[in-house]
Structures are given as structure tokens and as C-alpha cells.
N, C-alpha and C positions, 0 to 999 in steps of 0.2 A: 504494500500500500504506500501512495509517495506522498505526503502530508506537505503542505506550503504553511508555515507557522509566522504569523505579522504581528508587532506592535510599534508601537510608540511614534514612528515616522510613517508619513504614506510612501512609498518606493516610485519615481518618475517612471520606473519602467516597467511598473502594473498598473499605472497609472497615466500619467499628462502625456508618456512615450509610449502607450499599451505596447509588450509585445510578447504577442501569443506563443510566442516556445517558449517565454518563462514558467506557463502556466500549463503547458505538454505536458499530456501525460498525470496529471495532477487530478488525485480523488477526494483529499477532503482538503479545506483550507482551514485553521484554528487562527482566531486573532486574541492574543493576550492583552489588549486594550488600549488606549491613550492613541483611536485613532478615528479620522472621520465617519461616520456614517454613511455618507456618500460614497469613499472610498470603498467601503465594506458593499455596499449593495451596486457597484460599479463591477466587484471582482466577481460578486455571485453569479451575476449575470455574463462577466464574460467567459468565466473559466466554467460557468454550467454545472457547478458541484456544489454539494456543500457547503457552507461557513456555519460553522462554531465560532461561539465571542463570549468570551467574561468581560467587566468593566475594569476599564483602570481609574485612577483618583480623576483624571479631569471628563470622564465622561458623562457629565450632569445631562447635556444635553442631550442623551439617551432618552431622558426621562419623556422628551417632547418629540426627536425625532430618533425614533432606535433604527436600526440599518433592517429596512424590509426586505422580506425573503433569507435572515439569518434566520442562524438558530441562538437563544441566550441558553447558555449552560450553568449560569450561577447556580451553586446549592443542591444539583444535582448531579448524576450518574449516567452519561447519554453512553447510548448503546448503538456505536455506531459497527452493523455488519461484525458484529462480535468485539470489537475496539470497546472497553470503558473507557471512556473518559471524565474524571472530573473537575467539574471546575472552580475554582474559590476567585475571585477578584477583586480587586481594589486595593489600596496599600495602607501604609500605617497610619494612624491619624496624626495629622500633626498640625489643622486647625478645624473651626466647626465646618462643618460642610456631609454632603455625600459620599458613596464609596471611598469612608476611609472608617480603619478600625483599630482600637487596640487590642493589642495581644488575647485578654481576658474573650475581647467581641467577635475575633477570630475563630479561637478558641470554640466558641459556644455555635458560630458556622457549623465548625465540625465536628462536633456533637450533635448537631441536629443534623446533619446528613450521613451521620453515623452508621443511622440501621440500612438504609440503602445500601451502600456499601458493604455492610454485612448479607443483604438480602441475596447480591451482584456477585458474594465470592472476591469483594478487591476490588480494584481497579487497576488501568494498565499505563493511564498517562493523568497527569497532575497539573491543571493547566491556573494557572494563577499569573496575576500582574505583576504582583510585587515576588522577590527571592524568598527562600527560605533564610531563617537566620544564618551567618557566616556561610554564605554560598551565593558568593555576587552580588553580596548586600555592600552598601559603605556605612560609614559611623554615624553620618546628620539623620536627625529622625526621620525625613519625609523617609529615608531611602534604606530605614534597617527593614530587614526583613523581618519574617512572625517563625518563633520556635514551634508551633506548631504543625507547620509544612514539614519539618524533621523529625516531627513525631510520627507523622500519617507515612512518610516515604522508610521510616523504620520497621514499623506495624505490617503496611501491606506490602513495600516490595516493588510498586509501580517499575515499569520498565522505563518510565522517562520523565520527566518533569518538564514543561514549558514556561517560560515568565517573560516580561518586560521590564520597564520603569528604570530601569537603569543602563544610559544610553553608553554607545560607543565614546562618545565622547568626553565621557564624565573622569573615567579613570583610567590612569596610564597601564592598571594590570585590568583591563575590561578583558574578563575572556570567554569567550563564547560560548564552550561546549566541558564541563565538569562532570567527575563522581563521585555523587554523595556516599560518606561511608556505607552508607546499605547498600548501595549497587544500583542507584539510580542514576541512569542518565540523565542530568542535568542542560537544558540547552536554554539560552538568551536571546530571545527571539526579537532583537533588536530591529527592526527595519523588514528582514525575510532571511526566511533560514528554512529549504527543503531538505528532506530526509526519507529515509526508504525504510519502512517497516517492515522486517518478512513475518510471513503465515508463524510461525513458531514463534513469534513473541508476543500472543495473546490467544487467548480460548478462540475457536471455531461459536460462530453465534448458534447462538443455546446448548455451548458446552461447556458454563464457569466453573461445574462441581457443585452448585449451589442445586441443592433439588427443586426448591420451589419456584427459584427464578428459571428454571431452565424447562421445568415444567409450565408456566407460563408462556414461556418464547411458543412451548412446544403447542401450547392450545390455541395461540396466538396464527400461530403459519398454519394449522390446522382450519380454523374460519376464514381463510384469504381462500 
């Protein structure tokens, strides 16, 4: 599966320079957030698949114009063709405003999307705006990350981890693709960053191990 994963900048060349081999071949697109809406329902429509999006801190403007024909994945567990995915967004808070959170409010995300994730057997990718703590995070609050993401990447295992919000530009050791002690791939989805997922690093759709969910899928494909 060859994933296109966007945040923070919109790219000229999926964009104001559209050019259709960037987006060849490409089945799903994730956007880790702090990016237009237009842009987002520009890409859907050209590349014809797909888009997944969490919010990042400046995406208020969601609230009035979200990117039509995405999908939002906040707070849940999307089952994309056997892929889990889920997704947390926004960053730390570091004044009043929207998608932002502290630790404790993080925290209580994920625990409330808990059971899911136990219902699902896991998840297989971790898509979030902001890093995990000491994993591409820096020291100023807007841009630490939530200890919490290193809880969930310890517990289940996920195969990959997605983020944004901290841009190429910010830091001289900015680096793009990391492993968290547990074995998770870590990637910086600064601007675009594709990657090729093979069949062997996630369940077959409606095979998590989970009975009930898989029982589900199974009743599910059954009434189509």
C-alpha cells in the first residue's frame, strides 16, 4: 500500500504546480494537520483516493470550512482495507484557544478511545500533529510533545507513527524518519513524505484476532 502523509506546508507541486506522478500510484493520503482545506479537498479530488486528517493547533477554521470529501479521524480507529489507523491531533496547549491540550487532556483522549482499540486488537499506525515526548519534540511548550503517544506506541506496538508541527526549518537536528524504543517507526510528515507499506505489516481486513470485531467485518461483507 503506498501512503502520501502531508502536514504543516501545502507542497507547490501537489498543488499551485499539480503534478500527477507525484501522486502515481498512491492509495491512501493521511494529512497530520496545520494545512488548508482547500488544499486537502484539491488533493482528494485529484489523486481520487482517500484522505484521512487529524487537526493541528491552527486549524480552527475547520470548524466552518472542514476539507469536503475527507475523512476526520480524531478519537477514532479507521479501518482502512484492514490498515488501523488512529488518530489523536492537535498539540500542546500553550494558550486558550482550540485543538490544543495538556498532557492530563491528552491523556483522557486516550482513554476514551481506549476500548476501541481494544475492540480492533491495536492499531497499526498513530497519526497525530504534535510528536511524542523526546521524539522530535523541542523544549518551548507550543512544540513539546504528550508522554502519552509513548505510552500507547509501548502498549500496542503500532508499526508506524505519523506527526507534524515541527517544521524542517525549526531545528538544525530536524530528522525525518526515527525508532521509538518499542519498534515504532516514527516519520515527520513535514510538507510530504511517501512510503510503501507491504501486506505483512498489518492484519488482512477482518483478520485483527479480535473475535468480535472480526466477527463484525464478517457480518458486515456478508449484507453487501
Amino acid at each position: 500500500m503506498k501512503i502520501l502523509v502531508i502536514a504543516d506546508e501545502e507542497n507547490k507541486a501537489l498543488w499551485d504546480f499539480f503534478d500527477p506522478e507525484r501522486v502515481k500510484g498512491v492509495d491512501l493520503i493521511i494529512s497530520c494537520g496545520d494545512l488548508h482545506p482547500d488544499y486537502l479537498q484539491f488533493l482528494v479530488t485529484m489523486a481520487a483516493v482517500p484522505l484521512l486528517y487529524v487537526r493541528g493547533n491552527h486549524d480552527r477554521k475547520y470548524d466552518k470550512n472542514p476539507p469536503l470529501g475527507c475523512d476526520c479521524i480524531e478519537d477514532k480507529v479507521f479501518d482502512f482495507h484492514g490498515l488501523r489507523i488512529l488518530g489523536l491531533g492537535g498539540s500542546m496547549r500553550y494558550k486558550p484557544g482550540s485543538d490544543m491540550y495538556t498532557e492530563q487532556e491528552m491523556s483522557a483522549r486516550v482513554r476514551k478511545v481506549s476500548r476501541q482499540i481494544t475492540l480492533m486488537n491495536g492499531f497499526d499506525i498513530l497519526v497525530t500533529h504534535a510528536p511524542a515526548k523526546g521524539q522530535g519534540d523541542m523544549d518551548d511548550l507550543p512544540h513539546q510533545g504528550f508522554e502519552c503517544f509513548n505510552d500507547l506506541m509501548m502498549k500496542w506496538k503500532p508499526a508506524y507513527m505519523f506527526h507534524g508541527h515541527v517544521h524542517q526549518n525549526y531545528s538544525r537536528d530536524f530528522q525525518r524518519v526515527r525508532v521509538h524504543p518499542g519498534g515504532t517507526k516514527i516519520i515527520n510528515a513535514y510538507e510530504n513524505y511517501i512510503l510503501e507499506i507491504g501486506e505483512d505489516e498489518y492484519p488482512r481486513h477482518g483478520r485483527t484476532g479480535s473475535i468480535l470485531y472480526d466477527l463484525y467485518i464478517a457480518l458486515k461483507e456478508r449484507r453487501r
